[in-house]
C-alpha positions as CSV (number, residue, x, y, z in Angstrom):
1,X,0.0,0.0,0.0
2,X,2.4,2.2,0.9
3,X,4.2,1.2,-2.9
4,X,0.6,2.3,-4.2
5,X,0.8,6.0,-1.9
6,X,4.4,6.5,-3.2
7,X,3.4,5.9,-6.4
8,X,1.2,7.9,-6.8
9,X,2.8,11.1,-5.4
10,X,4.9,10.7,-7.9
11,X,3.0,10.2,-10.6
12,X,0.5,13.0,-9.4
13,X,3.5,15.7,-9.3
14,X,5.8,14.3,-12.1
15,X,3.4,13.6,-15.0
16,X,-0.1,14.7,-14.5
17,X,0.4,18.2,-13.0
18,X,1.4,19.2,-17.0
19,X,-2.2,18.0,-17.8
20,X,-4.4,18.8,-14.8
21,X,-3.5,20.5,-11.4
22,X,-6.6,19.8,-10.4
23,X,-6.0,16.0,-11.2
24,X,-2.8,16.0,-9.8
25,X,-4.4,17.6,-6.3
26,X,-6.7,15.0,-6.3
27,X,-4.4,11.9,-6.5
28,X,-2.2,13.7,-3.9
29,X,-5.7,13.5,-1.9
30,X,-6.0,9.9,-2.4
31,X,-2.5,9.1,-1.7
32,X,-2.9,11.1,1.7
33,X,-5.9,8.9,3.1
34,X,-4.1,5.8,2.2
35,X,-1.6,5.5,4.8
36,X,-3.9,6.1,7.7
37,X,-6.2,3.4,6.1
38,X,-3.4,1.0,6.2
39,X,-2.6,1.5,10.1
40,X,-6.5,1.5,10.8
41,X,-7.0,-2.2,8.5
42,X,-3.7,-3.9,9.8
43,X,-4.2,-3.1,14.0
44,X,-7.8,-4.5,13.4
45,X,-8.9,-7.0,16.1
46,X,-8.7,-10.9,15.7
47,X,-12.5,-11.9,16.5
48,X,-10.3,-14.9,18.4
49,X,-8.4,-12.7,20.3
50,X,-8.6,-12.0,23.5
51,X,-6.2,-10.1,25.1
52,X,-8.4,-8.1,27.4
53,X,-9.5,-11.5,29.2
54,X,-6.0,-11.9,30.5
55,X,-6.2,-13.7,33.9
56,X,-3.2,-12.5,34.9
57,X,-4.3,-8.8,35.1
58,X,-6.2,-9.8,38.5
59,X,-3.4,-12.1,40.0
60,X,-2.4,-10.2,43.1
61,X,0.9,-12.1,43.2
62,X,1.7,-11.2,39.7
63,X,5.3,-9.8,41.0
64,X,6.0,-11.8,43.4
65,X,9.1,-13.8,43.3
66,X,9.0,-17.4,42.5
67,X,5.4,-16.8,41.0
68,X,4.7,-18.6,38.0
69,X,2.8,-15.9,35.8
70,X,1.7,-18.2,33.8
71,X,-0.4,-20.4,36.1
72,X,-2.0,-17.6,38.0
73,X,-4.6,-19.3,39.3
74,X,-1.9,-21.7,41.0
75,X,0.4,-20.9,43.9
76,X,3.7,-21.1,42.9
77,X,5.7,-24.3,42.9
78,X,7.8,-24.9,46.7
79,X,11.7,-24.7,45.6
80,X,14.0,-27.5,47.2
């Protein structure tokens, strides 16, 4: 995508300014929203994912020594 934006910045200022302006405005417009479109589309959600439901945020003991973060609901294993 961000071939595409590139792309047509140049094109816009290097070719179709000696034709249209107006044109050349208008696919510097288009280039513009595409970058922000890209970020938005690629940091969309998983509908699997469920990072916010992490157990661990509630585990009092999370920083504790010894604790094993990823068992919280387990107390941490007695060292010999």
């Amino acid at each position: 995508m961000m071939g595409v934006c590139l792309g047509l910045f140049v094109l816009a200022w290097g070719v179709v300014r000696f034709f249209s302006v107006g044109a050349a405005i208008g696919l510097c417009l288009v280039a513009m929203v595409i970058p922000p479109a890209a970020a938005v589309f690629a940091n969309k959600r998983d509908p699997d994912d469920d990072w916010w439901n992490d157990p661990r945020w509630e585990d009092p003991k999370w920083d504790d020594p010894g604790h094993d973060r990823d068992r919280p609901d387990h107390e941490p294993r007695d060292r010999p």
